[in-house]
ROKE-494533 format. One line per 2 residues: for each residue x, y negated, z negated of C-alpha. Coordinates in nm, 4 decimals. Layout:
N
X Y Z  ...
//
This chain:
303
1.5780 -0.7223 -0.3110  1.7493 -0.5955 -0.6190
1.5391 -0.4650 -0.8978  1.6773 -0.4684 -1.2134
1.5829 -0.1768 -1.4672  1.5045 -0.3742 -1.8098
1.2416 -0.6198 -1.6686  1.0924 -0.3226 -1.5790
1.1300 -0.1616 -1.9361  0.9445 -0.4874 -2.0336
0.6484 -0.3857 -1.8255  0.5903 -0.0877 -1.9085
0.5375 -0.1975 -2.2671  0.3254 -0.4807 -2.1820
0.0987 -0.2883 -1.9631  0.0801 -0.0138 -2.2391
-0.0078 -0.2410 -2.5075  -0.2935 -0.3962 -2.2486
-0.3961 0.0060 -2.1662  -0.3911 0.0429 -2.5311
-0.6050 -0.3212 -2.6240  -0.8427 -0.1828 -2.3586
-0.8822 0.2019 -2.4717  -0.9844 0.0403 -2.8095
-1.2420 -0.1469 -2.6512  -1.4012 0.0591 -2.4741
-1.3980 0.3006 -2.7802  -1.5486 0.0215 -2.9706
-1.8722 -0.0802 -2.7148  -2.1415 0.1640 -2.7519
-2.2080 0.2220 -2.4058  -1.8733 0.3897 -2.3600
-1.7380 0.5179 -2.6971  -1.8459 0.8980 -2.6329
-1.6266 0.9464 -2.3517  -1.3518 0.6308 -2.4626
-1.2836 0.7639 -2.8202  -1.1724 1.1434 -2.7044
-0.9155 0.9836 -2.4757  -0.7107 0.8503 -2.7466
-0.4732 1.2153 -2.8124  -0.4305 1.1582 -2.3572
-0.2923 0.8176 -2.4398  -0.0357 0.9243 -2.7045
0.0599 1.2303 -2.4329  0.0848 0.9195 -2.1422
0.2855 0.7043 -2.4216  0.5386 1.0068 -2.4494
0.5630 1.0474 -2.0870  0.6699 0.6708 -2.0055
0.8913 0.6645 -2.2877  1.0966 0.9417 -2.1818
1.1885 0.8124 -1.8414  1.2233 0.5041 -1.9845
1.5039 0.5889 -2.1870  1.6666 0.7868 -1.9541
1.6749 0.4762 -1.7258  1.7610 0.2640 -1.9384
2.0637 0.4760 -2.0524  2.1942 0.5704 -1.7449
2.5119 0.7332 -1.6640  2.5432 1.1174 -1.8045
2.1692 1.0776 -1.9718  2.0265 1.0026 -1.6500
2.2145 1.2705 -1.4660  2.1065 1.5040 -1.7323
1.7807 1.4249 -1.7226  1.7562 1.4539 -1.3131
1.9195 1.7418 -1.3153  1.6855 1.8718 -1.5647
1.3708 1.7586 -1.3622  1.4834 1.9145 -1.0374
1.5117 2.2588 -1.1726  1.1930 2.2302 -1.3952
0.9943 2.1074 -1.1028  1.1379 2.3585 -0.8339
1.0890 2.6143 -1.1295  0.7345 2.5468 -1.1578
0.6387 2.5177 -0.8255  0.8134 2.8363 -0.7076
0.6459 3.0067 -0.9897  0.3228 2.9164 -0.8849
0.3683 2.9901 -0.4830  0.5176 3.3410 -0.6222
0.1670 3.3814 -0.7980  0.0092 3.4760 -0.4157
0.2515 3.7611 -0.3438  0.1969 4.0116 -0.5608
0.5329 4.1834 -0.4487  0.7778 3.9263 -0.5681
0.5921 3.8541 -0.9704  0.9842 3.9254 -1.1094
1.0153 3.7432 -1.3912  1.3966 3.6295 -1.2807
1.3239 3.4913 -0.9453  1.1633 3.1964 -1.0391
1.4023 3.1123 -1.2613  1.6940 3.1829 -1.0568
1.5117 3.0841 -0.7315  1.4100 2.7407 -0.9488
1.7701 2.6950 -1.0407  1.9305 2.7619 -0.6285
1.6574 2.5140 -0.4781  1.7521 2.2838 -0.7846
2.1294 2.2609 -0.6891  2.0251 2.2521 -0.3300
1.8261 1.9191 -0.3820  2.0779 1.7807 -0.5995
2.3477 1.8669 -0.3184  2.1257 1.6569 -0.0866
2.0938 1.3558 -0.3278  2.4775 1.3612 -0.3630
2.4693 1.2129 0.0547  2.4788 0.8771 0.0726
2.0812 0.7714 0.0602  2.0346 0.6943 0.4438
2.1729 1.0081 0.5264  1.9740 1.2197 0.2542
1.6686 1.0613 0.4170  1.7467 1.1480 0.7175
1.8688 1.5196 0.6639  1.5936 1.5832 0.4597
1.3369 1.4282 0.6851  1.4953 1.6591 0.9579
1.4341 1.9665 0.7276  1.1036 1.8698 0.6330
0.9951 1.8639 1.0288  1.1588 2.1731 1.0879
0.9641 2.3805 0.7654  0.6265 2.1893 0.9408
0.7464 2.3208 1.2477  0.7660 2.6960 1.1216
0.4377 2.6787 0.9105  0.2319 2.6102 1.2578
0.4316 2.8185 1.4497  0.4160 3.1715 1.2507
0.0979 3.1833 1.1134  0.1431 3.5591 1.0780
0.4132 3.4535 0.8041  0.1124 3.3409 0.6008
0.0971 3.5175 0.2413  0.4956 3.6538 0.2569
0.8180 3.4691 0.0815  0.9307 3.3129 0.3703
0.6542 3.1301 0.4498  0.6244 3.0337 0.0513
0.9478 2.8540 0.0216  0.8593 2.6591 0.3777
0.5749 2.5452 0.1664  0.7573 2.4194 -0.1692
1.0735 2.2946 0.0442  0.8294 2.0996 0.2608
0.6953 1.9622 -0.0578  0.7830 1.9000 -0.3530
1.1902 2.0709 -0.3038  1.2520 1.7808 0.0174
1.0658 1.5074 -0.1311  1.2646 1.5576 -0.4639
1.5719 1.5429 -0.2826  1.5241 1.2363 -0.1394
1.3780 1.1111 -0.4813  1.6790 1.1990 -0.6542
1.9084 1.0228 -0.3987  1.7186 0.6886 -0.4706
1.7494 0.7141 -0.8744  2.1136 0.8523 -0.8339
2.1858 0.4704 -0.6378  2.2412 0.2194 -0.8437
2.1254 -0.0438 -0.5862  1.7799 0.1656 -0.5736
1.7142 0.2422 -0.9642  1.5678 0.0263 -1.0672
1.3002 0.0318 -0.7437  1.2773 0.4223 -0.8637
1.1935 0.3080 -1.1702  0.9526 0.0283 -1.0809
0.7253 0.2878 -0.8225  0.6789 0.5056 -1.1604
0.5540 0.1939 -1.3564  0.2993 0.1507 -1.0318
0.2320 0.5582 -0.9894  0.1374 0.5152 -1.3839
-0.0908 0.2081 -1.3816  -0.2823 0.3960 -1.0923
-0.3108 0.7389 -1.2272  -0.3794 0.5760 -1.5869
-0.6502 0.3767 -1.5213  -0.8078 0.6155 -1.2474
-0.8075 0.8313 -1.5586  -0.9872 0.5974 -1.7845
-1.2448 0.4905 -1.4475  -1.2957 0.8173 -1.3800
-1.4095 0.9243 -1.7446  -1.6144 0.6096 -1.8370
-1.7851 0.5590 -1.4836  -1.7128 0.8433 -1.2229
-1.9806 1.0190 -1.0576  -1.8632 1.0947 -0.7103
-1.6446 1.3771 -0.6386  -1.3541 1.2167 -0.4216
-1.2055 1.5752 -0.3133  -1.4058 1.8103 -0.4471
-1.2160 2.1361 -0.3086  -0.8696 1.9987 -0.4204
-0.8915 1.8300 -0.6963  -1.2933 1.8383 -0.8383
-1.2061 1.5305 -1.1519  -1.0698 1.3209 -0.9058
-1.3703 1.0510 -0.8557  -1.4478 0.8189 -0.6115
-1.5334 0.5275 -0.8783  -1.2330 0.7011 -1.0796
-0.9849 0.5701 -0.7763  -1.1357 0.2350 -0.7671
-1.0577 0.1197 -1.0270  -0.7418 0.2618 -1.0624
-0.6026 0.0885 -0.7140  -0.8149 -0.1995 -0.7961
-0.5496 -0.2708 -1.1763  -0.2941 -0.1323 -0.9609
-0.3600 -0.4101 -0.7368  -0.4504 -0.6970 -1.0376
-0.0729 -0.5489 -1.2038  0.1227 -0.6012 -0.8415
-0.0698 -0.9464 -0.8378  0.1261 -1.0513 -1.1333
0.4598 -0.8582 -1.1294  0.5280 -0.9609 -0.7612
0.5059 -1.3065 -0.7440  0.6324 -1.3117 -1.1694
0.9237 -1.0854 -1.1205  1.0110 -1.0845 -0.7820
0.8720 -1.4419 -0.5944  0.6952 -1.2545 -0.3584
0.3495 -1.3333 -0.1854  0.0592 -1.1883 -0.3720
-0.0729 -1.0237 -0.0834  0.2666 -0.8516 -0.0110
0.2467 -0.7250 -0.3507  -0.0813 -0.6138 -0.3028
-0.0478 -0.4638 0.0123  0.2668 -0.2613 -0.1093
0.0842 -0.1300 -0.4373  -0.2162 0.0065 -0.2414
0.0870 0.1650 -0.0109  0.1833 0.3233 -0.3565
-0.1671 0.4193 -0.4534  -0.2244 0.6513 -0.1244
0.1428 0.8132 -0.1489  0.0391 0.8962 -0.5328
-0.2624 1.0346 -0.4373  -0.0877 1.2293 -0.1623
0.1573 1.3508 -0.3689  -0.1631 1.4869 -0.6131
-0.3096 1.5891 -0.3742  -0.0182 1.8236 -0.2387
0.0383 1.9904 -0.6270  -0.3058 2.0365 -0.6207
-0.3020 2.2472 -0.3009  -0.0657 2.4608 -0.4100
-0.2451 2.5866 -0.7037  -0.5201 2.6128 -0.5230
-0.3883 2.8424 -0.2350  -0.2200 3.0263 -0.5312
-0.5523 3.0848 -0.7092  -0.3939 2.9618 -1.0351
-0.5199 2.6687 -1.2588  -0.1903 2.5321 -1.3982
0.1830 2.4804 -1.3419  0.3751 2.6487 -1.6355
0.2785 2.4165 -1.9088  0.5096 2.2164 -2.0303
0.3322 1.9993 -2.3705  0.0246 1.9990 -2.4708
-0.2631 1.8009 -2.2095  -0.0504 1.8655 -1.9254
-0.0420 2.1553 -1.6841  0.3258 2.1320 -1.6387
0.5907 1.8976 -1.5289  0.5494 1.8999 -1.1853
0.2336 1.8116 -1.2597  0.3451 1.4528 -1.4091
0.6056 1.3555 -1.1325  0.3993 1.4765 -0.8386
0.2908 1.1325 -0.6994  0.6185 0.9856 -0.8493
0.8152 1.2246 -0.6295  0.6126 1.1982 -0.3240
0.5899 0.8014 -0.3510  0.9840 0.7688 -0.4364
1.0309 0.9820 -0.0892  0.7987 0.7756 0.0818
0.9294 0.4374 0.0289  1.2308 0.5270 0.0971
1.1735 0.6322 0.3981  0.9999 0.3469 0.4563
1.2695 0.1537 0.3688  1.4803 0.3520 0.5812
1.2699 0.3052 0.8931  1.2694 -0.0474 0.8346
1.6495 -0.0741 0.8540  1.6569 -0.1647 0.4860
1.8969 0.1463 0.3785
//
């Protein structure tokens, strides 16, 4: 199945004018307003983060390499920064930079493979870093054992990632996962704020909610309902099935960034804009969900 990028570009402004109908509603109904009505400077922050993929996509060509390029050292920047944070012996103020910039090329190396074979050399590496984690425990708080950690996720992952969005056959799938990632995390947002009370992980990520995740796979699933069959002719419950596929690798991939701040001790990736903690931070679950269906995809003999 092909997906094309600008039905996709149509989406996303659909489904932000419905996030944006909805915000106003709830800001509007007494019940909710109090915690609806402080939301409204995260929306504009969310609005700028579509956009900017958006247009990147929807460019293409040396904007889209640019801006891939970009992401791979900012994210391998950040995330070395923070694992760095836990050895007090290696806080140079080059090394993540340069370190960022040498896993950067590294993953951008990989994504230059063909896709199948990215996914499979990567896949290899990935077993072999989870391989050396359990096997040297003694390794535990040194640099080795750090970069096992951020190659194993989010350097690999990325890789992988990158492959997919540098294929022109896959792009617009890339694309159409970060569109899915968004409507989950977005509305999760806005559940957990107006009706969360149960801590879902409370030692990884404490304002993750239990009612907060409902409802974010449950418009996840109503938006896959409607694209699927709309866009794409398939079965709603194929749809359905592959959004709530989505929703677990997003929350995995949270999950994951989370960890590593937390084993770190440290609150925030280096921040990036304002209401964000940092890049990686944004693409987390789009990374880990753009690795996972392809490898999906992959094991299904469909790459």
């Amino acid at each position: 199945m092909i997906v094309a990028v600008e039905p996709i570009l149509l989406a996303m402004a659909i489904l932000l004018g419905v996030g944006a109908l909805l915000l106003a509603i709830f800001s509007l109904w007494p019940a909710t307003a109090v915690h609806a009505r402080p939301l409204w400077p995260t929306f504009v922050t969310e609005l700028v983060i579509v956009m900017v993929p958006a247009l990147a996509f929807w460019a293409g060509g040396y904007v889209l390499a640019a801006a891939l390029a970009l992401l791979a050292w900012r994210v391998s920047y950040e995330a070395l920064t923070v694992a760095l944070a836990r050895l007090p012996n290696e806080r140079n103020g080059k090394l993540p930079l340069l370190g960022g910039a040498a896993l950067a090329l590294a993953a951008l190396a990989l994504a230059a493979l063909p896709l199948g074979v990215a996914v499979a050399v990567a896949g290899a590496m990935m077993a072999a870093a989870a391989l050396l984690l359990a096997a040297r425990p003694d390794l535990r708080g040194t640099l080795p054992n750090a970069l096992a950690e951020i190659l194993l996720f989010p350097v690999l992952p990325m890789a992988v990632f990158l492959a997919a969005a540098f294929d022109p056959a896959h792009r617009g799938l890339v694309l159409l996962l970060f569109l899915l990632v968004e409507t989950f995390d977005s509305y999760a947002l806005l559940g957990g704020k107006l009706f969360g009370r149960t801590p879902a992980f409370p030692r990884l990520s404490p304002r993750k909610t239990v009612e907060g995740l409902g409802c974010g796979a449950a418009c996840l699933a109503l938006t896959a309902a409607v694209l699927g069959p709309v866009l794409y002719g398939l079965p709603i419950w194929v749809s359905v099935a592959g959004a709530l596929g989505v929703g677990l690798l997003a929350t995995a991939g949270d999950l994951l960034a989370s960890r590593l701040k937390r084993v770190a001790g440290v609150k925030d990736y280096p921040l990036l804009m304002p209401r964000q903690g940092g890049l990686f931070d944004i693409v987390d679950a789009w990374l880990m969900t753009g690795a996972g269906v392809m490898l999906a995809l992959t094991l299904l003999g469909r790459i």
